[in-house]
C-alpha positions, 0 to 999 in steps of 0.5 A, a space after each residue: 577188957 574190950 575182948 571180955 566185953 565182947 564174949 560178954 555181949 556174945 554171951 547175952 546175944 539173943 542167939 540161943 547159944 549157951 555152954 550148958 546147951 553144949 555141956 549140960 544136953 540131955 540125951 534120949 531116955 532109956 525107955 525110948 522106943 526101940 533102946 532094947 533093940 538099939 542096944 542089941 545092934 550096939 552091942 553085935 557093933 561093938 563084937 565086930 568092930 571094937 569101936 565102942 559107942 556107949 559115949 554117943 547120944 542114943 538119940 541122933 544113933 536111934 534116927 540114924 539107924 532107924 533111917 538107914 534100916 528103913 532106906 536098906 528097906 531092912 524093916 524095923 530095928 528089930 528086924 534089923 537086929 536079926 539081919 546084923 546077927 546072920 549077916 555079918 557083912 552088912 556090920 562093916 556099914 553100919 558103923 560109918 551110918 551110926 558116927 554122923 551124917 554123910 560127908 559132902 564137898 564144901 558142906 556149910 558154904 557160909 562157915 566155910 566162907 568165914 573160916 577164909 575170910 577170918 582164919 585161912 587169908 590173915 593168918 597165911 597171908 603174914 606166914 613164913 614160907 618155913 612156918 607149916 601151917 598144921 590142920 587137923 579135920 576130925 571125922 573126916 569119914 570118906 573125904 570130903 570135908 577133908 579135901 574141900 579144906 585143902 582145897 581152901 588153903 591151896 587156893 589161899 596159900 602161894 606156891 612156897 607156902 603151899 609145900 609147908 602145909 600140913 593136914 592131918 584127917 581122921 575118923 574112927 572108921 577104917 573103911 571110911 579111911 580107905 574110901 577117902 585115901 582112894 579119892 573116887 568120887 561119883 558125878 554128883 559131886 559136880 553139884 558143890 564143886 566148881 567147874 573151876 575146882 573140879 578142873 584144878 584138883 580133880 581127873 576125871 575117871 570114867 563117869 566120875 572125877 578122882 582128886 588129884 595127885 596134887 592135892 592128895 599127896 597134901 593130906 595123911 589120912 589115919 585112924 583116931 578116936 578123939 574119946 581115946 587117942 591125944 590130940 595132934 599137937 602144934 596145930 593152926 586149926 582143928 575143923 570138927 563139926 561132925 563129932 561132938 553133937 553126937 556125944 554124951 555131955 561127959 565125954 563132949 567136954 573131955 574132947 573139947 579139953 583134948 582139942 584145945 590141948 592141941 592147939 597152939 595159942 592164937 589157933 583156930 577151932 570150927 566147930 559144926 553149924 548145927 551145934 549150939 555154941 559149945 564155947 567160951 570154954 576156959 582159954 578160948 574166945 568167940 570169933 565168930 559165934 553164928 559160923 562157930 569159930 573159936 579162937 585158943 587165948 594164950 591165957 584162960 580168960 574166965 580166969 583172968 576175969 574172975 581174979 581181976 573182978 574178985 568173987 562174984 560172977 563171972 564170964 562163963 559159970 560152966 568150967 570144964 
């Protein structure tokens, strides 16, 4: 009872976080300006890549298209269409500008934060030497987001536990697979990677740093779409905070439902800082709602609620 009290009063909490705000968000009108040529560049996309975008939100791809034609200096979307049609190549960079924000080390510093104080330490500091611990980090695009999380649980885990992680890292975009396999990164990355980390997990390559043998070798890198492919299963934690505040409400719940399907019960879920919380959501529970850090319950607590309460409300109206 006093978890249920607790979601109950996180639910109330004057935070502005809800489950329709996740569930129920209304995507841009299709009269919008620049949707007709928005959908001839979707569609030039989907020939080229076979990836297809029609379960994203038009509104976070119509900005970011219109963003990257305007930095490209490849005029308006109109104009930009015609380049797409005569320039093929220019289709192969396109598509990681269309799935999200680029990726950046040690992005949300506080979340991250949360994420070892509250899942990474506890749960690795009471684990068996012979028990993986198995992560999943979802749109991953050219790495970043993927090694700054190895990097945490290096640092946490000891030297016998560290062999038995197991990272997983996708992202529906080849290339971006390849950058990330490769682990080159520029000088910049010295701005949020610690002269301490950048000593410990990197090498320096020319003017910029390449990730380590050690901490490469920790990660499988592969391609997966969440809206098509299972889930990984067994998993301790799933990082996905690039993926779902870009998809249309029916497809956002069909991941979220793939998510918790690969999560053991007791398993963790970090989901992205600018998404309004996406759950409670039938068998998980809020641990720490402002970081978005959910936990999957080995039962569905709304239902367990409901049949204790009888009918009448009960925590969570929205199911999935």
């Amino acid at each position: 009872s006093g978890t249920l009290s607790r979601i109950e009063e996180l639910m109330n909490d004057n935070l502005g976080l809800s489950i329709s705000s996740l569930l129920e968000a209304t995507d841009a009108p299709p009269e919008s300006p620049g949707s007709a040529d928005l959908g001839r560049i979707l569609r030039s996309v989907a020939d080229h890549s076979g990836h297809d975008l029609s379960q994203y939100r038009r509104g976070p791809i119509l900005r970011r298209l219109e963003r990257h034609a305007r930095e490209s200096r490849l005029g308006s979307l109109a104009d930009y269409a015609q380049v797409l049609r005569r320039t093929p190549a220019e289709l192969d960079s396109v598509l990681p500008c269309l799935l999200g924000p680029a990726s950046r080390f040690f992005r949300a510093p506080a979340q991250l934060a949360a994420l070892r104080s509250m899942v990474l330490e506890p749960l690795l500091s009471h684990r068996r030497a012979a028990d993986p611990f198995r992560v999943w980090i979802i749109g991953c695009s050219t790495g970043e987001e993927a090694y700054s999380i190895a990097m945490l649980l290096l640092e946490v885990s000891d030297s016998a536990l560290a062999a038995e992680l197991q990272i997983i890292a996708t992202d529906v975009d080849p290339s971006s697979i390849e950058v990330a396999r490769r682990g080159a990164y520029g000088p910049r990355i010295a701005r949020a990677v610690s002269a301490e980390r950048l000593e410990r997990f990197f090498v320096r390559e020319g003017s910029g740093y390449r990730v380590g043998e050690h901490l490469r070798e920790r990660i499988l890198f592969s391609t997966h779409d969440p809206l098509l492919h299972p889930p990984f299963p067994g998993l301790d934690l799933i990082v996905c905070r690039s993926l779902l505040e870009s998809l249309k409400p029916a497809p956002r719940r069909e991941v979220l439902s793939r998510l918790r399907g690969g999560l053991k019960p007791g398993g963790s879920l970090l989901l992205g800082p600018s998404e309004s919380l996406p759950i409670p959501f039938p068998c998980f529970s809020v641990l720490e709602a402002r970081q978005r850090l959910f936990v999957r319950t080995a039962y569905d607590l709304q239902a367990s609620k409901s049949e204790r309460d009888g009918p009448g409300e009960h925590l969570g109206s929205t199911s999935v």
